[in-house]
C-alpha positions in Angstrom: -29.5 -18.6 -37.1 -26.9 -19.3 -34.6 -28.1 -19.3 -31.0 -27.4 -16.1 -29.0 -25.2 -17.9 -26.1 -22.7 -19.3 -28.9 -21.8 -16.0 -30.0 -21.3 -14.3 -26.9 -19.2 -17.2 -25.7 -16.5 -17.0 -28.3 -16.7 -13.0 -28.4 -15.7 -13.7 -24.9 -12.9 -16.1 -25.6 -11.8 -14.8 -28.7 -11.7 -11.0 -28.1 -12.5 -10.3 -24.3 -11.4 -7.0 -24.1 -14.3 -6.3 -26.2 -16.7 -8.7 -24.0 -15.2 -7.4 -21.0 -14.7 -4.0 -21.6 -18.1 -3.5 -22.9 -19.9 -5.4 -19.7 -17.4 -2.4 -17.5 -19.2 -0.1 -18.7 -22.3 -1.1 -16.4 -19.9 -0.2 -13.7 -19.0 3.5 -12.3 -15.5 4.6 -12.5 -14.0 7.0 -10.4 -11.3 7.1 -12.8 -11.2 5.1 -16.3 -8.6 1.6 -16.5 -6.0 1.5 -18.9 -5.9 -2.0 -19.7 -8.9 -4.3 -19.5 -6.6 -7.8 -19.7 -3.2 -7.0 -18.4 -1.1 -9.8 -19.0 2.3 -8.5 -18.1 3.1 -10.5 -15.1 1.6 -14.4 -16.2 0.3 -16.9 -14.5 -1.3 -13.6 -12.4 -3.7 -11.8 -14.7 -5.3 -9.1 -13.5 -8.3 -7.1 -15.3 -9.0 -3.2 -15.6 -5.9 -2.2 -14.6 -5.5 1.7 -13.8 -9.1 2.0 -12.9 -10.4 3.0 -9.9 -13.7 2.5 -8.6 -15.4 1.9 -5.1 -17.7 -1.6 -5.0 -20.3 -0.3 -2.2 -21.0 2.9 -4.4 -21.6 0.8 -7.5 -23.8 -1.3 -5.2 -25.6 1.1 -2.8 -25.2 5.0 -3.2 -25.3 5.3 -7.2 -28.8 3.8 -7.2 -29.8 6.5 -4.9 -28.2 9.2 -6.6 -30.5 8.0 -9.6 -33.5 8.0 -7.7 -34.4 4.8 -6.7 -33.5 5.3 -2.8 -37.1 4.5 -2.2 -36.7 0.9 -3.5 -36.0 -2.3 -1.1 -32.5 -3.2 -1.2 -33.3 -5.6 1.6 -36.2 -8.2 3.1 -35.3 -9.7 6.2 -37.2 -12.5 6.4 -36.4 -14.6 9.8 -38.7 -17.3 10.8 -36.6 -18.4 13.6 -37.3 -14.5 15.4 -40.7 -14.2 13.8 -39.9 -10.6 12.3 -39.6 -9.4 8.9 -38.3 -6.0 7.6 -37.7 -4.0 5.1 -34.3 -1.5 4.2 -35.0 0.5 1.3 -31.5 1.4 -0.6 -31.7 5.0 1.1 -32.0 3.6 4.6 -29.3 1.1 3.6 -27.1 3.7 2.4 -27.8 5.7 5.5 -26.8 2.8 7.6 -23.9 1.4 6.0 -22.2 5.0 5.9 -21.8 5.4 9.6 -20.8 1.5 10.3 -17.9 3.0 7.8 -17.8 5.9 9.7 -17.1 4.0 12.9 -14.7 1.8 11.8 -13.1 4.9 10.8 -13.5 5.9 13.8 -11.2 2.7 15.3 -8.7 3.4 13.0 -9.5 1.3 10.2 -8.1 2.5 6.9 -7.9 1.1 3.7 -5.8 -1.9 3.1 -6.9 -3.1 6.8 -8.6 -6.2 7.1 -11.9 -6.7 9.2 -12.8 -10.0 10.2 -17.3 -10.8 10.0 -18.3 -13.4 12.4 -22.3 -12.7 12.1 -25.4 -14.6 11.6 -27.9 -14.3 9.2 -28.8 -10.8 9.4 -29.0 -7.3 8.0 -26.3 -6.3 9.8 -23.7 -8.8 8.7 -24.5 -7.1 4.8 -24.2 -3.6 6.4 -21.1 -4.7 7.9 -19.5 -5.7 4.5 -20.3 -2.7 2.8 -19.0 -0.3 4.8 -15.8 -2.1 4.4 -15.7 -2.1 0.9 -16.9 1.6 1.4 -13.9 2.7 3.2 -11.3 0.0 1.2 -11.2 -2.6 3.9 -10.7 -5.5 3.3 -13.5 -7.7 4.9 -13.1 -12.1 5.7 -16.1 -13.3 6.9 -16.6 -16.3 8.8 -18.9 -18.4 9.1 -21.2 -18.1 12.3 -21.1 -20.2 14.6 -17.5 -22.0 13.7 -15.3 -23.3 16.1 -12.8 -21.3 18.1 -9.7 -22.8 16.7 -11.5 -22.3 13.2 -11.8 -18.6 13.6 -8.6 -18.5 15.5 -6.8 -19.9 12.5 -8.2 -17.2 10.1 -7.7 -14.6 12.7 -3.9 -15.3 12.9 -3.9 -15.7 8.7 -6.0 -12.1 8.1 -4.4 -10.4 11.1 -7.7 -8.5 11.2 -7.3 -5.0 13.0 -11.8 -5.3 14.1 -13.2 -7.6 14.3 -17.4 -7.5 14.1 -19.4 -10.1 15.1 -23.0 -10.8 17.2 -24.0 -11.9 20.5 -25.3 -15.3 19.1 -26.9 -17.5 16.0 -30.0 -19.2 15.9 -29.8 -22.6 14.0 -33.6 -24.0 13.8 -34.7 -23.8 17.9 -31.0 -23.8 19.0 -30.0 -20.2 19.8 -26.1 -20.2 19.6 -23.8 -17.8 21.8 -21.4 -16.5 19.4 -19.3 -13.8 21.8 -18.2 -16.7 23.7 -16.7 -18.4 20.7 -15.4 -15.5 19.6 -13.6 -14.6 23.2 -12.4 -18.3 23.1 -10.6 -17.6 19.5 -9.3 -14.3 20.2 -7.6 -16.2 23.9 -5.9 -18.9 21.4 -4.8 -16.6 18.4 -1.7 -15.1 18.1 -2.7 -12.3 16.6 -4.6 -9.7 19.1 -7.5 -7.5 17.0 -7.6 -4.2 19.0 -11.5 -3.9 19.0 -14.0 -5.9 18.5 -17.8 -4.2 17.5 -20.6 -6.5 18.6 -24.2 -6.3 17.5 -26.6 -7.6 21.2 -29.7 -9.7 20.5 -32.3 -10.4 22.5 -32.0 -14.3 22.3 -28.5 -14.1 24.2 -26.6 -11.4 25.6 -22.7 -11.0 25.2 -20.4 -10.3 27.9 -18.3 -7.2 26.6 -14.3 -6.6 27.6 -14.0 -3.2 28.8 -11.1 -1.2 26.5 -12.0 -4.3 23.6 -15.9 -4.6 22.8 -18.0 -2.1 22.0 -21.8 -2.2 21.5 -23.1 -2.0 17.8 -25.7 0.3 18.5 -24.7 2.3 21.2 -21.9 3.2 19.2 -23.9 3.6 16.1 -25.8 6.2 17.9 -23.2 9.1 17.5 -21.2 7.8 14.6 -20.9 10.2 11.7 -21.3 9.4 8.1 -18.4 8.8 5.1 -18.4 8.9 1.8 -17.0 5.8 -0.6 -13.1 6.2 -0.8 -11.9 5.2 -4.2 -10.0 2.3 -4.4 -7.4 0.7 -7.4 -9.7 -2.0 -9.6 -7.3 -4.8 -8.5 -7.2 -3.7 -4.8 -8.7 -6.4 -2.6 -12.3 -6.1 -1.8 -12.7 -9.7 0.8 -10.4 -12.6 1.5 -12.6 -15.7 1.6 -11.3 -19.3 3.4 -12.3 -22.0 1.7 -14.4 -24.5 4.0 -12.6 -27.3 5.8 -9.6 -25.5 6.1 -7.2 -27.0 8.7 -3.8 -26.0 9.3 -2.4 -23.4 7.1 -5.6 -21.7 5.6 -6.4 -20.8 2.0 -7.7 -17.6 1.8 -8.8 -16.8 -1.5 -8.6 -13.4 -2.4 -11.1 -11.1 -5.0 -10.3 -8.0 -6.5 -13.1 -4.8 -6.3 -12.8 -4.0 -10.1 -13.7 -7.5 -12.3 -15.7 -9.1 -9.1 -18.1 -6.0 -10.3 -18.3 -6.2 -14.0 -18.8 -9.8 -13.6 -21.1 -10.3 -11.2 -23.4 -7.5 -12.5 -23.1 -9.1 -15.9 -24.4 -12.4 -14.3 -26.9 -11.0 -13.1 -28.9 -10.1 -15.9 -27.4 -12.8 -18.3 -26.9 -15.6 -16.4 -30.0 -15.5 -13.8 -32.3 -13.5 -16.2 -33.5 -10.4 -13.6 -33.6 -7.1 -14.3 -33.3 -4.2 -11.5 -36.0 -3.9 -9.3 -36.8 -7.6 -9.5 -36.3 -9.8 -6.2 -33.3 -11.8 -5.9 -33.3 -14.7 -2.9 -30.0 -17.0 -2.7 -30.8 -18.8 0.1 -27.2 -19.6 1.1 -25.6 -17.5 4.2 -23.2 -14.6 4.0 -20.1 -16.9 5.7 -20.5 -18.7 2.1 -18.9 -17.3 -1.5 -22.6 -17.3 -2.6 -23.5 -15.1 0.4 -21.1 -12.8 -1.0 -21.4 -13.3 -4.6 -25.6 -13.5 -4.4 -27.0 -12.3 -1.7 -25.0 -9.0 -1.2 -22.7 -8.2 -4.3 -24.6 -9.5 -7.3 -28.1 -8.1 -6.5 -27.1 -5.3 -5.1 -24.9 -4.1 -8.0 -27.7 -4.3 -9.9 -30.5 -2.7 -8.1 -32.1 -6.1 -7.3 -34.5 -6.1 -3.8 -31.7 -9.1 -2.3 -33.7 -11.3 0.6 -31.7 -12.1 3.6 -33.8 -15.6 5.1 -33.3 -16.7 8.9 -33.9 -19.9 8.4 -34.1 -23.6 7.1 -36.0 -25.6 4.1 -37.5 -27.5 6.2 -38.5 -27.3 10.0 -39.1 -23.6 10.4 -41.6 -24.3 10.8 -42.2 -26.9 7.7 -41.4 -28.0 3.9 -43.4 -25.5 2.9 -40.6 -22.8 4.0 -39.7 -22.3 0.9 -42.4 -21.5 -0.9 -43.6 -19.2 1.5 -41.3 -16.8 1.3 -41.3 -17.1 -2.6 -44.7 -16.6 -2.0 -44.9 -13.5 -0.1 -42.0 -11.2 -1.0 -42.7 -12.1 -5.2 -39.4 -13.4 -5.3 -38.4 -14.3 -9.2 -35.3 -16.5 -8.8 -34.6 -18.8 -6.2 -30.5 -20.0 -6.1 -30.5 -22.5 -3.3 -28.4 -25.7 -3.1 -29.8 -29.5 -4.3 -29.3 -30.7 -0.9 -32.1 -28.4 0.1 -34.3 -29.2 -2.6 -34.0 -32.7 -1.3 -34.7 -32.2 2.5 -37.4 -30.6 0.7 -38.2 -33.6 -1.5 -37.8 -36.0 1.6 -40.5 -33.9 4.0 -43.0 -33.3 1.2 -42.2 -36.2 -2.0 -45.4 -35.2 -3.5 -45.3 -31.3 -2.9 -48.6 -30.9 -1.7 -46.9 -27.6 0.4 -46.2 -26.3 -3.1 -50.1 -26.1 -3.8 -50.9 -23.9 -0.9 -48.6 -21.1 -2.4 -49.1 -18.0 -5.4 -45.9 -18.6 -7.1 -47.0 -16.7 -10.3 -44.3 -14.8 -9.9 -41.2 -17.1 -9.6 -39.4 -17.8 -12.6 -36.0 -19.8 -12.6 -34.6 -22.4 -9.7 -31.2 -22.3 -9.8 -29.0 -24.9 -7.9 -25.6 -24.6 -7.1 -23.2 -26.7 -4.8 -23.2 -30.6 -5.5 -24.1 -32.3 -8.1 -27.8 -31.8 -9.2 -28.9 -35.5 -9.2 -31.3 -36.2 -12.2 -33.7 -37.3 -10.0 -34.3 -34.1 -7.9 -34.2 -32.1 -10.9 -36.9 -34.1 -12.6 -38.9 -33.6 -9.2 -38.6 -29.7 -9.0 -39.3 -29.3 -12.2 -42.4 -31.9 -12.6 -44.0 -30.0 -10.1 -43.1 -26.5 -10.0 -43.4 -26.4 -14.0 -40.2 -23.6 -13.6 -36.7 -24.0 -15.7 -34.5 -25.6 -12.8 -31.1 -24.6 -14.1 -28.2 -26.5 -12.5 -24.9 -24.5 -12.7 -21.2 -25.4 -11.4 -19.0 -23.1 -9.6 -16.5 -22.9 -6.8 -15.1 -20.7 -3.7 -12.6 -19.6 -5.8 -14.0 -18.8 -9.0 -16.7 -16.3 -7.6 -19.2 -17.2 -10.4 -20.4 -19.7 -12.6 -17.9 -21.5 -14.8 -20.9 -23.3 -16.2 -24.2 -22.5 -16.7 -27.5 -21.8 -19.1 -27.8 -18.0 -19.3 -31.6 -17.5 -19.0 -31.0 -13.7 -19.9 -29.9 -14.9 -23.3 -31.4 -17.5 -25.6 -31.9 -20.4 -23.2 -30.3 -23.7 -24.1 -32.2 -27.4 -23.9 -31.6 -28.0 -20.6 -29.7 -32.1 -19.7 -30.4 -33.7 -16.1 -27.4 -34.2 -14.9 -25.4 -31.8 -16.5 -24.3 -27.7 -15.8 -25.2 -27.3 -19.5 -21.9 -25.4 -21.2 -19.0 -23.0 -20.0 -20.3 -19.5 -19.0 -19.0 -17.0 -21.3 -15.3 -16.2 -20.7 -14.5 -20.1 -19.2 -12.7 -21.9 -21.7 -13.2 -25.4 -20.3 -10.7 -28.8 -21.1 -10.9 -32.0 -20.3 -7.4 -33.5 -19.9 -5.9 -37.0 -18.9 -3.5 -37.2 -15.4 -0.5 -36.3 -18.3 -2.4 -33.4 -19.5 -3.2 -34.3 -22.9 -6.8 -33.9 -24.2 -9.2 -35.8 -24.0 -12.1 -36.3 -26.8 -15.7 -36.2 -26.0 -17.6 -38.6 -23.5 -14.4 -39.1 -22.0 -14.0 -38.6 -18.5 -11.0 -37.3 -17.1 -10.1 -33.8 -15.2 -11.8 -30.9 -15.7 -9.6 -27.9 -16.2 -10.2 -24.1 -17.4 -7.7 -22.6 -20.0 -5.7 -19.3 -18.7 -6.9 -16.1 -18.2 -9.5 -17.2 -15.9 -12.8 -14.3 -16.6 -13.4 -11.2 -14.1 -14.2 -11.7 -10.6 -12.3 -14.8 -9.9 -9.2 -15.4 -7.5 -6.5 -13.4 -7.9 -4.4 -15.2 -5.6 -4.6 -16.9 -1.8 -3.8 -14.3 0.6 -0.4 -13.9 1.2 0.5 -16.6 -0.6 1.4 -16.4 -4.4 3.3 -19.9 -4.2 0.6 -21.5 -2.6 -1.9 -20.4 -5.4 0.1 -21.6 -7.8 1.0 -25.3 -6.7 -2.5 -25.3 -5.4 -4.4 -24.6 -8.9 -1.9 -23.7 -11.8 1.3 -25.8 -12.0 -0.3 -29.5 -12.0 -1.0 -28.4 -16.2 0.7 -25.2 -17.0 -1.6 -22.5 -18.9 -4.6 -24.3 -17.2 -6.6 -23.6 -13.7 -7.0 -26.8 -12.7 -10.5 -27.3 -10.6 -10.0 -30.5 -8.9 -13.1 -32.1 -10.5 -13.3 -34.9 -12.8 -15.7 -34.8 -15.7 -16.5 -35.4 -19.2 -18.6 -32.6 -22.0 -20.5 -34.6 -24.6 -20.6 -34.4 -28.2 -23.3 -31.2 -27.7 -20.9 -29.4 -25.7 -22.5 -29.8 -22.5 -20.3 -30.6 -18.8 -20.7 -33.3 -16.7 -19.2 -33.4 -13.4 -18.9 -36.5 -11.3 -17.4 -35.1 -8.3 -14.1 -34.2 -7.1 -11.0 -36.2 -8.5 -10.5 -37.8 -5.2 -13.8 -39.3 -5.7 -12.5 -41.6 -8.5 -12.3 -45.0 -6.5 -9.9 -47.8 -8.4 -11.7 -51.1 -8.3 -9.8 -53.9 -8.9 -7.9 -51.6 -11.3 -11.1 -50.3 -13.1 -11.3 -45.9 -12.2 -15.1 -45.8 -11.6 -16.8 -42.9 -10.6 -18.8 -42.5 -7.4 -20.7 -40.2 -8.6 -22.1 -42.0 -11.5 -22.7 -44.4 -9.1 -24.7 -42.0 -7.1 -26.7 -41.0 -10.0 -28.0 -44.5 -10.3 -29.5 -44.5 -7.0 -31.0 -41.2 -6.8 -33.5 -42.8 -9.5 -34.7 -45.3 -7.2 -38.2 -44.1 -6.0 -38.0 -44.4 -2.6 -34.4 -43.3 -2.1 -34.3 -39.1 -0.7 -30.4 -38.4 -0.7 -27.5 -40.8 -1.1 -24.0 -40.7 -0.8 -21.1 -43.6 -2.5 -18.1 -43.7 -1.3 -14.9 -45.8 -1.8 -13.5 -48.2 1.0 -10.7 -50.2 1.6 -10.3 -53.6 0.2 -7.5 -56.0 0.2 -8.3 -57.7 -2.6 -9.7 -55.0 -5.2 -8.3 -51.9 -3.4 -11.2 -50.3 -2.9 -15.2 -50.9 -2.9 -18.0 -48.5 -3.5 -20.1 -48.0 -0.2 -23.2 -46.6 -0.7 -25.4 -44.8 2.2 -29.1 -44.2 1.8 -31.6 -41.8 3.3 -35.3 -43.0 2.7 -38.2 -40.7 1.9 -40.1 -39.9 5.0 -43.1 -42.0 3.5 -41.7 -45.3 3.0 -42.7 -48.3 4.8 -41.0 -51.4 3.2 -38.1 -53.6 4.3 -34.3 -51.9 4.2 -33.3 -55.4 2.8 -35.5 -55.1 -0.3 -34.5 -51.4 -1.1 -30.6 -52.5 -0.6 -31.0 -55.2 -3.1 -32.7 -53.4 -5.9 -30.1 -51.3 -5.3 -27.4 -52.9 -6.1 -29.2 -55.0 -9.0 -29.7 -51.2 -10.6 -26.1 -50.1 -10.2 -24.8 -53.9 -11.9 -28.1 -53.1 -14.4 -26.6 -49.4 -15.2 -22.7 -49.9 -14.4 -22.0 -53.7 -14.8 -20.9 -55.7 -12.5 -17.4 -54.3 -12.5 -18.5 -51.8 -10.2 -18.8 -54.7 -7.6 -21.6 -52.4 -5.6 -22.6 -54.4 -3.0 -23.0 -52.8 0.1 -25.7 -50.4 1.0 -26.1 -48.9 4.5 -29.5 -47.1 5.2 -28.9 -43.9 7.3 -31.7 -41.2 8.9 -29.5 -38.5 7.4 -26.0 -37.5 6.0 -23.3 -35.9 7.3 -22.9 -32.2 5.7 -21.1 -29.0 5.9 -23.4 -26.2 6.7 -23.6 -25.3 2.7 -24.9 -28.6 2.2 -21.7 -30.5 1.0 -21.7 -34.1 1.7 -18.9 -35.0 3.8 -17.9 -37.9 2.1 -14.2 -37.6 3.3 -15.2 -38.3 6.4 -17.3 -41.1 5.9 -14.7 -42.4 3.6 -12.7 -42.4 6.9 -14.9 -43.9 9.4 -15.2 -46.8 6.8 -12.3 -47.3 7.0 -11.8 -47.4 10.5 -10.0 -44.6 10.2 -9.3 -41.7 12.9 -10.8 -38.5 12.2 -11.4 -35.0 13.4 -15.3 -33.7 13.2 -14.9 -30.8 10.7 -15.5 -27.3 11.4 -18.1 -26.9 9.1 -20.3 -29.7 9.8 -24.0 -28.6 10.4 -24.2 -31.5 13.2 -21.5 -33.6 14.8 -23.8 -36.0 15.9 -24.5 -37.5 12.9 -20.7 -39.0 12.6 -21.6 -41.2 15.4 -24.8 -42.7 14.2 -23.3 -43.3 10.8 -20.6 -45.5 13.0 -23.6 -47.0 14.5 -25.6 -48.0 11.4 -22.3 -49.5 9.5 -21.6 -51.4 12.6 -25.1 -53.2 12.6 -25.2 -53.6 9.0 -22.1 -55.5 9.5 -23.7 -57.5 12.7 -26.5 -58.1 10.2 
């Protein structure tokens, strides 16, 4: 008997009119598509054209007309306020239709673009919705980015509102965001004529008479609107891929197939059914914000959790699994790099003891590369699947994963497991031919990409297509470097840019990585390639210790290297291991291993945007510079 993931994966790339088609049919039409694939206008695909439909009546008032406005559609959960609340799908409904009413009420119409600059909070969901629900385009942004981040997407969207809040709170650190915001709009070229600002209590904003107005003063006599229909391959958000600099890439998503994919997802893919709660603990300014925390749960009439928080530190490892804990949450989608803070607080999960998790089912982990290491250590001791899956900003969704809503597969450390049905994934030399199995090379997705990926960058056709289609025509071409084994199932090693050439020899970093995640005392580590001017380039390794360990740096260094000759060969020349209290990372948990690659090299460099701490740079500067005084 064949397993039930291999036939719905070639249904999907053999005939997916018929796998598509048949997953729209969860969605609600306002009026029915005429074409499913239309492929009239290649490299742009576009799906369910002629259809119109409206994204935040699919998520929001549909489940209400069927009865279920009693339901939570939202927990708030905020450890860093000390408050937790609940919006059932009526109140949410209720809510997000006069936010669209005022926005109306300024003059936005469909077609205009909002800009989000919130934290994580109900409103910031509530604020998205009622753009969809009106046909605006929303961008969000992260909170708490710099002004000459937000400035840069301001200028790019040429957002008529923009909405944002008083300030963030980041652990203790409450973080004015008006200020920022006023300090953007100064720079940008482009002016938004109002700007809508939700007060907390933690910090007050300064309002411009004529250009801010006061969330919930003006929500007090707004009036209600109903969903305006949009076209299926209208724009529902323009998202900016993190660490943009210069000219932006704003990655653009369509209302119709972002729908009918993400709701398929969510029952095939993640394995919950309506009703059940859904926590991605990401943050709305991310794609899995968007995608898992308000589109894909909501869609499917999932209780979504919104956390205020971190894994660790508010107030302690246990975080986590108190939340799962007390809202009965049955999927948890985090990132690995929290699972390791996580891992580095608490190695032998003793936090994990004091909690009822009878009701959680599946961790999923998205972001980086799921180490084998930290997946053997979730799932040793929380005795729950722990399904790694591979994704990206601009694919919306999984490209690979194992659909725990069908017949799960055998799940490989190290690996995604196999392409999510409608991802037709290659592996391809640098001159684009093929490449057999256990062969690593780059990682590329045959055209049509599935529903709910990027239609295009914003603005920018040419762009999109130097950027991901015309390096190997007919392909999408992902930037990651890879190999899938003779059972079908992906490997990535990283980005392709983190393929170092040693002495001539293209060795991975991330391979090199996965060697010394193994090493029992080692939390998180990161390998990077430095300059060399005799082999070109060297692998660099940094270490973060678990909190528990006592021994000499020296000893740990050396059976590190000894482990990456034992498991790599000495080709690899791994010889230099610097022992760091923490990494550099963007605030979705991404390494910043261009940066470190940088200060290696004695390189200039300009702090990222998205870095969750600054500070860090400096004391990873410090610690190379006595481990070369050593």
């Amino acid at each position: 008997m064949r397993n039930e993931y291999l036939k719905v994966y070639e249904e999907s790339i053999h005939s997916p009119e018929n796998f598509w088609g048949r997953a729209a049919k969860e969605i609600q039409w306002y009026k029915p598509y005429q074409k499913i694939l239309d492929a009239s206008q290649k490299p742009f695909y576009r799906w369910f054209t002629g259809g119109e439909l409206n994204t935040c009546y699919n998520a929001v008032d549909y489940h209400v007309l069927m009865g279920r406005g009693d339901q939570a559609a939202i927990i708030y959960d905020s450890p860093v306020t000390n408050q937790i609340r609940k919006i059932t799908y009526k109140e949410l409904q209720e809510n997000v239709s006069r936010f669209a009413g005022l926005l109306s009420s300024f003059g936005v119409r469909k077609g205009d673009r909002v800009i989000i600059y919130m934290p994580m909070i109900p409103e910031a969901v509530v604020a998205m919705l009622a753009c969809a629900r009106i046909g605006a385009i929303h961008s969000v942004v992260f909170g708490g980015f710099a002004p000459n981040e937000l400035a840069i997407r301001i200028d790019d969207a040429k957002p008529k509102l923009v909405v944002s809040a008083s300030c963030g709170i980041e652990g203790k650190k409450v973080i004015g965001y008006k200020p920022l915001l006023d300090k953007a709009i100064e720079i940008s070229r482009h002016k938004p004529e109002r700007c809508i600002i939700y007060q907390r209590e933690q910090f007050q904003g300064t309002l411009l008479p004529g250009r801010d107005f006061d969330w919930e003063k003006e929500m007090a006599h707004a009036s209600a609107v109903d969903c305006v229909p949009v076209s299926s391959t209208d724009p529902l958000y323009i998202l900016y891929t993190s660490g943009t600099t210069g000219l932006p890439k704003g990655v653009v998503r369509d209302n119709g197939g972002h729908a009918v994919a993400l709701k398929w997802t969510m029952k095939y893919l993640y394995g919950v059914e309506p009703g059940d709660v859904f926590w991605a603990a990401s943050d709305v300014g991310w794609v899995v914000g968007h995608s898992y925390i308000v589109y894909g749960p909501l869609l499917h009439r999932c209780t979504t959790l919104i956390y205020e928080g971190k894994p660790v530190g508010t107030p302690d490892a246990g975080a986590f699994w108190r939340v799962i804990s007390d809202h009965k949450v049955k999927v948890l989608f985090t990132a690995p790099t929290a699972i390791r803070a996580i891992k580095k607080e608490d190695p032998y999960g003793e936090f994990i003891k004091r909690y009822d998790l009878s009701h959680f089912k599946y961790l999923f982990l998205a972001g980086e590369r799921l180490d084998p290491d930290t997946y053997y250590w979730a799932s040793d001791l929380l005795k729950r699947p722990v399904v790694d899956h591979w994704w990206q900003t601009e694919t919306g969704w999984a490209i690979a994963g194992n659909c725990m809503g069908l017949d799960p597969l055998p799940i490989k450390a190290g690996s995604p497991t196999k392409p999510m049905p409608g991802y037709e994934v290659k592996i391809l030399d640098s001159n684009g031919k093929a490449l057999p199995p256990e062969q690593e090379g780059i990682v590329v997705i045959k055209l049509p990409l599935p529903p709910g990926t990027l239609m295009t960058l914003w603005q920018d056709d040419q762009k999109f297509k130097t950027s991901y289609l015309d390096m190997f025509p007919g392909f999408y071409f992902t930037g990651d470097g890879g190999h899938i084994d003779r059972d079908g199932y992906i490997f990535i090693m990283g980005r392709v840019d983190d393929v170092i050439n040693v002495a001539g020899h293209r060795l991975s970093t991330g391979a090199m990585e996965e060697v010394i995640a193994k090493h029992p005392d080692v939390a998180e580590c990161a390998v990077v390639g430095r300059k060399d001017e005799f082999k070109g380039q060297l692998p660099l390794g940094f270490v973060v210790l678990k909190s528990h360990v006592h021994r000499n740096d020296g000893e740990i260094v050396k059976e590190l290297v000894q482990m990456v000759r034992d498991q790599i060969g000495a080709v690899a020349s791994f010889k230099e291991v610097v022992v760091v209290a923490r990494l550099p990372k963007t605030r979705s948990g991404k390494i910043l291993r261009g940066t470190m690659r940088k200060i290696a090299d004695g390189e200039s460099y300009t702090v990222p945007s998205t870095i969750d701490d600054p500070l860090i740079l400096k004391e990873i500067e410090e610690a190379l510079k006595q481990s070369r005084l050593a």
